[in-house]
C-alpha positions in Angstrom: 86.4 77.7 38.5 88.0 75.5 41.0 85.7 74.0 43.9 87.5 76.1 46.5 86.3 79.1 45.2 83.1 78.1 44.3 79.9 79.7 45.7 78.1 77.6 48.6 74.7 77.1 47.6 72.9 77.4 51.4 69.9 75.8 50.2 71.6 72.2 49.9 74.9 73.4 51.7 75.4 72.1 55.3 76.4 75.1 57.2 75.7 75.0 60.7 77.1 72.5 63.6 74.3 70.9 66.0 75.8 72.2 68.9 74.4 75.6 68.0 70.6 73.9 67.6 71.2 72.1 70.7 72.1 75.7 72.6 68.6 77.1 71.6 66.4 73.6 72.8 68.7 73.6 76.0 67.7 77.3 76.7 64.1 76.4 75.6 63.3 73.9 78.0 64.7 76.0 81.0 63.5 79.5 80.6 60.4 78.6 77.6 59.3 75.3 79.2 55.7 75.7 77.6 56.9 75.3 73.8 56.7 72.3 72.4 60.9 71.8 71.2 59.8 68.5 69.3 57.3 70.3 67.5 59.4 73.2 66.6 62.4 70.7 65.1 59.4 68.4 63.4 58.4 72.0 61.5 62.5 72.6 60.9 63.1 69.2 59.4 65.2 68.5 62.1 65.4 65.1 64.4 66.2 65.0 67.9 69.1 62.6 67.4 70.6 64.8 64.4 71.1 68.1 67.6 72.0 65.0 70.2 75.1 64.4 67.6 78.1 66.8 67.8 79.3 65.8 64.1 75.9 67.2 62.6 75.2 70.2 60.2 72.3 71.8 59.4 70.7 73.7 56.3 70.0 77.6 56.3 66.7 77.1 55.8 66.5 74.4 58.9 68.1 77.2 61.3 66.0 79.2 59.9 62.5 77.9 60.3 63.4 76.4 64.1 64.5 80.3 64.8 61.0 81.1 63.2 59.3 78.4 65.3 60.9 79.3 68.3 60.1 83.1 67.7 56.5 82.4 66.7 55.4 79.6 69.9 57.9 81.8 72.8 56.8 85.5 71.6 60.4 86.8 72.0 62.0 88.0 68.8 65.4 88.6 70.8 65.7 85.0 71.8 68.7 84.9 69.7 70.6 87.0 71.5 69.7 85.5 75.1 70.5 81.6 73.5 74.0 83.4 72.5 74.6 84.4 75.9 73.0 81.2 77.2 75.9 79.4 75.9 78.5 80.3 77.8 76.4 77.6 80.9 75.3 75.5 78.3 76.0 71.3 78.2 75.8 71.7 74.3 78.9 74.4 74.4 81.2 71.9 76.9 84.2 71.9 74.5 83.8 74.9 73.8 84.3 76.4 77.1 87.1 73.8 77.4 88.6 75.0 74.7 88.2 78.8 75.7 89.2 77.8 79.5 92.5 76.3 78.1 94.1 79.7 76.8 93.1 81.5 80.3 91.9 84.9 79.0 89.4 86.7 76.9 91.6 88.0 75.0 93.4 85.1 74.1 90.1 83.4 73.1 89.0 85.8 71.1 91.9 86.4 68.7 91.9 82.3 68.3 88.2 82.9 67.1 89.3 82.7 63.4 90.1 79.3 63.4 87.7 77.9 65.9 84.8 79.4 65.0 84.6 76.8 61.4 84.2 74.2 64.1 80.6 76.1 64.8 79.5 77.7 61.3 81.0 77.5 58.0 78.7 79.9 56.8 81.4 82.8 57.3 84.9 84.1 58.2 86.0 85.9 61.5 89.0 88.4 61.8 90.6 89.6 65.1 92.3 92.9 65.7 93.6 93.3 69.5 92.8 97.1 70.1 93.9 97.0 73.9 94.8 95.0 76.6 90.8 94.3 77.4 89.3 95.2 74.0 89.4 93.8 70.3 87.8 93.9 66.9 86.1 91.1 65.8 85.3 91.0 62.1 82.9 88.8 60.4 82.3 88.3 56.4 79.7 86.2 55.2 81.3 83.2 52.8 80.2 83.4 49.0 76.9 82.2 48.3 75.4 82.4 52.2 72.9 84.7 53.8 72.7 85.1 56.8 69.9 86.2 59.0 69.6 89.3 61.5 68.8 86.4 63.9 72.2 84.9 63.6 74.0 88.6 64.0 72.1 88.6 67.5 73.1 85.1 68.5 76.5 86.1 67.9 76.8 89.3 69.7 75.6 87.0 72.6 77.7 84.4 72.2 80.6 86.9 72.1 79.7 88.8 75.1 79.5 85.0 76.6 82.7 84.6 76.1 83.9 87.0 78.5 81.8 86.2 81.4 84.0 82.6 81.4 86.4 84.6 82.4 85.6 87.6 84.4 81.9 86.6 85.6 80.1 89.5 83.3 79.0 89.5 79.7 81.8 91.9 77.6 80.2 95.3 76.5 79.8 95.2 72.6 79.2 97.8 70.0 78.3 97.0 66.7 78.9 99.8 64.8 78.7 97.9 60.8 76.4 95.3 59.8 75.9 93.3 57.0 71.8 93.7 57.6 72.1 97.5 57.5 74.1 97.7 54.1 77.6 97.6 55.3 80.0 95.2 53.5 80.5 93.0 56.5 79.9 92.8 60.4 82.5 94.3 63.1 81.9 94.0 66.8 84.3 96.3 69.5 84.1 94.4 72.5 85.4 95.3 75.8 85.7 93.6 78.9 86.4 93.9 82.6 89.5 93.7 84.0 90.0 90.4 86.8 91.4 91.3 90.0 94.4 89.1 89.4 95.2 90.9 86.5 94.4 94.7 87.8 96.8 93.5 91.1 99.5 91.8 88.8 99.5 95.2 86.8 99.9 97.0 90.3 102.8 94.6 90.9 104.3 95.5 88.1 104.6 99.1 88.2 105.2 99.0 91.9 108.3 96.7 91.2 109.9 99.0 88.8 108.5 102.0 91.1 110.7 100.6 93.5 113.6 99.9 91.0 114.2 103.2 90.2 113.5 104.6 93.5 116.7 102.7 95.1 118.7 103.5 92.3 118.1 106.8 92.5 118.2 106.8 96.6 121.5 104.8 96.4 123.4 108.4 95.7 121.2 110.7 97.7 120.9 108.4 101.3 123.5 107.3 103.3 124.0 103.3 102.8 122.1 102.2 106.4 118.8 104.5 105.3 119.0 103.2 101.8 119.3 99.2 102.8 116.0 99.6 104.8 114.0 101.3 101.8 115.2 99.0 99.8 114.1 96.1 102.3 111.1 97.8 102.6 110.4 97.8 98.7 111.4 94.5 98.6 108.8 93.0 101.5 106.3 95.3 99.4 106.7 94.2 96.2 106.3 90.3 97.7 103.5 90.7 99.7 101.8 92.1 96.6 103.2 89.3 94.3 102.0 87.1 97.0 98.6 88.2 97.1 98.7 88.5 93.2 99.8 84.9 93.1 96.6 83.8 95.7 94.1 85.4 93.3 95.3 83.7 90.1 95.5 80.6 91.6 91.7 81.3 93.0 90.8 82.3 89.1 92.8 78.8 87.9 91.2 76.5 90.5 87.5 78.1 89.2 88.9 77.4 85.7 89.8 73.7 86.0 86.8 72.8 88.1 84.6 74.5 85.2 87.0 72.5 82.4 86.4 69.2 84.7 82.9 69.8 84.7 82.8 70.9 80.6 84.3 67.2 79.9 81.8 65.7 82.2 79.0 67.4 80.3 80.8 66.2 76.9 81.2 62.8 78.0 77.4 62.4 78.6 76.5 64.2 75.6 78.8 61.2 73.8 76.9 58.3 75.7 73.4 60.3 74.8 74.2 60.3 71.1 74.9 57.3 71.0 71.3 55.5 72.9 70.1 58.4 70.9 71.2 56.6 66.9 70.2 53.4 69.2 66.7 54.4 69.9 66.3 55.4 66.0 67.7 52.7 64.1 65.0 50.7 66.6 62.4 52.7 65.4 63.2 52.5 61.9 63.5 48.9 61.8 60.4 48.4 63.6 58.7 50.5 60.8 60.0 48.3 58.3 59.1 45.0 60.1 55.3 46.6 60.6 55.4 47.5 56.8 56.2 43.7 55.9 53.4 42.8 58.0 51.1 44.8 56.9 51.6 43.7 53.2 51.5 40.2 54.2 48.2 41.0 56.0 47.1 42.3 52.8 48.0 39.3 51.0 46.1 36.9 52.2 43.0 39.1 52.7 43.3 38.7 49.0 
């Protein structure tokens, strides 16, 4: 069997990206400031500079014992979920709101999900099916060899309801209606979002413009040629001030956009500078471990 199509073994298997543990201690120390994070990573096998560095994966079972840790010391068994929808503010998901904030709608981001989302987990597959102009199916099959949690279902309906609010300032409605955890042969999410006003306006300009279209053509043999000039000056001063007012609104939505996407790269920036004083700070340690061991066996030495 060739190594593409061999099973993942998730014991030994890196599956998950950092930025994913970094979500869940960013949310931590805001809304669960009384847990202890380092003590929750130290029970997950996890160091702090391995979530400070973007380029880091982690086990199933280290997800899953920081998720039990997390669970155990907060008392909130859907914290999944709320660290999902957390990460749409979140430092840790800078490029990826970037990245979403660069195609301009939900729906856009979400049908690019299948090939994004391996940047995040490699732990399974996503398939998008646009149902309507605000609502898709997402599809999600777990990769040979993994299982996942119910835990990671929940941070994913919340991460995809995040995904909306980016956009349109509200969390997309979701139903779930097959899961992997209930029997079904893989998870599928219909979500549906709300509709901007710069998009509900430039729809209104739309049918107004060919409204007005067809009217004139159809006044042109009923009215005498003064009456039909001024309705069709009238359509036309219509039809601009609503393009007009259209245009006002998605520039309003693109200046929110860019200022959010300047302050995503700001965010990614420092999280660059903090990895690295982070690898800094531990190679330190590290080598002042092995300088105290030398000493210590020289100590012993001459004691003897």
């Amino acid at each position: 069997m060739d190594a593409i199509d061999s099973p993942i073994n998730n014991i030994d298997t890196p599956l998950y990206n950092s930025r994913l543990i970094k979500n869940y201690v960013e949310y931590a120390k805001i809304y669960l400031p009384h847990i202890d994070i380092d003590s929750a990573l130290q029970y997950a096998e996890i160091t702090g500079y391995e979530v400070e560095d973007p380029a880091h994966w982690f086990r199933q079972h280290q997800v899953d014992r920081f998720n039990e840790a997390l669970v155990t010391k907060g008392g909130n068994p859907n914290i999944s979920r709320e660290v999902g929808r957390y990460a749409a503010a979140s430092k840790a998901s800078g490029a990826i709101r970037q990245y979403a904030l660069g195609f301009m709608s939900p729906a856009a981001v979400y049908r690019a999900l299948e090939k994004f989302t391996s940047n995040l987990s490699r732990a399974s597959t996503f398939r998008t099916k646009k149902l309507g102009t605000h609502k898709v199916e997402v599809s999600v099959n777990q990769n040979p060899g993994v299982e996942e949690k119910p835990y990671q279902c929940a941070n994913r309906i919340g991460m995809l309801e995040a995904v909306a609010k980016v956009f349109t300032k509200r969390f997309a409605d979701i139903e779930h209606p097959s899961c992997i955890h209930r029997g079904d042969e893989l998870c599928r999410y219909i979500i549906t979002w709300e509709r901007t006003p710069a998009l509900i306006w430039r729809l209104v300009c739309h049918y107004f413009a060919a409204s007005c279209i067809l009217a004139s053509l159809g006044f042109f043999f009923v009215l005498p040629i003064p009456d039909w000039v001024v309705l069709t000056l009238c359509c036309v001063s219509l039809s601009m001030a609503l393009i007009s007012y259209t245009a006002h609104l998605e520039k309003k939505d693109l200046i929110e956009s860019v200022e959010a996407e300047g302050s995503a790269a700001k965010a990614l920036c420092s999280c660059k500078k903090s990895v690295k004083l982070q690898v800094k700070f531990w190679i330190l340690i590290r080598l002042l471990k092995k300088c105290l061991a030398s000493w210590k066996n020289v100590l012993i030495l001459i004691v003897e």
